[in-house]
C-alpha atoms as one frame of an Amber mdcrd trajectory, in Angstrom:
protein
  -7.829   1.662  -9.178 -10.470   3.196 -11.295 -10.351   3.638 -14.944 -12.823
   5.537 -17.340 -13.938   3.639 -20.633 -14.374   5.594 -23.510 -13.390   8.592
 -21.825 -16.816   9.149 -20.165 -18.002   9.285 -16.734 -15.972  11.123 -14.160
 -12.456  11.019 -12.319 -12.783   8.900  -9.518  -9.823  10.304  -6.790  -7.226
   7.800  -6.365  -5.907   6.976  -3.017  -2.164   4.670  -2.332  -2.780   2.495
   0.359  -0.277   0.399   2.161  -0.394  -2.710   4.291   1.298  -5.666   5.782
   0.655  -8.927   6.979   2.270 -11.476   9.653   1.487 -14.576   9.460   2.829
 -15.858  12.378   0.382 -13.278  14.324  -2.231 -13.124  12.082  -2.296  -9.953
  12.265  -2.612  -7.377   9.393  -2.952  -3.353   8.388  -3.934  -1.363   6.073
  -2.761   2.498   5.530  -3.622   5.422   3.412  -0.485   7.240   2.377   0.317
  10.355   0.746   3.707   9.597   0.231   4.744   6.487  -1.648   8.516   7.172
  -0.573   9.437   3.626   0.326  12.286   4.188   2.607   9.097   6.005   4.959
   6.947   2.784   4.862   9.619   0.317   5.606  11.054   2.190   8.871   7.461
   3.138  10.066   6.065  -0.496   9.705   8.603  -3.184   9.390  10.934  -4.280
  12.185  14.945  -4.526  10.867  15.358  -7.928   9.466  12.053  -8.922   7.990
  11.482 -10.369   4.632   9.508  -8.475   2.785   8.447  -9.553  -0.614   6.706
  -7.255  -3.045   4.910  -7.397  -6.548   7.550  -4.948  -7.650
Protein backbone atom coordinates (compact mmCIF):
# COMPACT_ATOMS: atom_id res chain seq x y z
CA UNK A 1 0.00 0.00 0.00
CA UNK A 2 2.90 2.31 0.31
CA UNK A 3 5.52 2.86 -2.20
CA UNK A 4 8.85 4.95 -1.96
CA UNK A 5 9.65 7.38 -4.98
CA UNK A 6 13.02 7.72 -5.89
CA UNK A 7 14.09 5.36 -3.42
CA UNK A 8 13.97 7.88 -0.51
CA UNK A 9 12.08 8.14 2.58
CA UNK A 10 11.55 5.05 4.66
CA UNK A 11 9.78 1.50 4.56
CA UNK A 12 6.45 1.93 5.63
CA UNK A 13 5.36 -1.87 7.22
CA UNK A 14 2.80 -3.40 5.15
CA UNK A 15 -0.14 -5.05 6.66
CA UNK A 16 -2.88 -7.75 4.43
CA UNK A 17 -6.14 -7.01 5.50
CA UNK A 18 -9.25 -8.92 4.70
CA UNK A 19 -12.94 -8.17 4.65
CA UNK A 20 -16.38 -8.96 3.49
CA UNK A 21 -19.52 -7.47 2.88
CA UNK A 22 -23.39 -8.60 2.84
CA UNK A 23 -25.51 -6.73 1.34
CA UNK A 24 -28.53 -8.13 2.27
CA UNK A 25 -27.44 -7.29 6.08
CA UNK A 26 -25.52 -4.48 5.55
CA UNK A 27 -23.21 -5.61 7.42
CA UNK A 28 -19.39 -5.62 6.81
CA UNK A 29 -15.64 -6.54 8.37
CA UNK A 30 -12.52 -5.85 8.12
CA UNK A 31 -9.41 -8.19 9.32
CA UNK A 32 -5.72 -8.00 9.67
CA UNK A 33 -4.15 -11.26 8.63
CA UNK A 34 -0.87 -12.75 8.78
CA UNK A 35 -1.62 -15.43 6.63
CA UNK A 36 -2.95 -14.81 3.15
CA UNK A 37 -3.67 -18.72 2.81
CA UNK A 38 -7.07 -18.47 1.19
CA UNK A 39 -8.50 -21.76 2.05
CA UNK A 40 -8.14 -20.06 6.05
CA UNK A 41 -10.21 -16.93 5.10
CA UNK A 42 -12.95 -18.62 3.25
CA UNK A 43 -13.80 -21.33 6.11
CA UNK A 44 -13.31 -18.69 8.94
CA UNK A 45 -15.63 -16.03 7.27
CA UNK A 46 -17.85 -17.28 4.58
CA UNK A 47 -20.80 -19.62 5.13
CA UNK A 48 -20.74 -22.86 2.41
CA UNK A 49 -22.51 -21.69 -0.63
CA UNK A 50 -21.84 -18.00 -0.93
CA UNK A 51 -20.73 -16.21 -3.97
CA UNK A 52 -17.83 -14.69 -3.53
CA UNK A 53 -16.35 -12.58 -6.21
CA UNK A 54 -12.80 -11.29 -6.08
CA UNK A 55 -10.43 -8.83 -8.03
CA UNK A 56 -8.26 -11.86 -8.58
Amino acid sequence: MAKRKYNRGHIVPQRWVFGGYCPETKKGFLEIVPNRSADILIVKHISPGSIIISDE
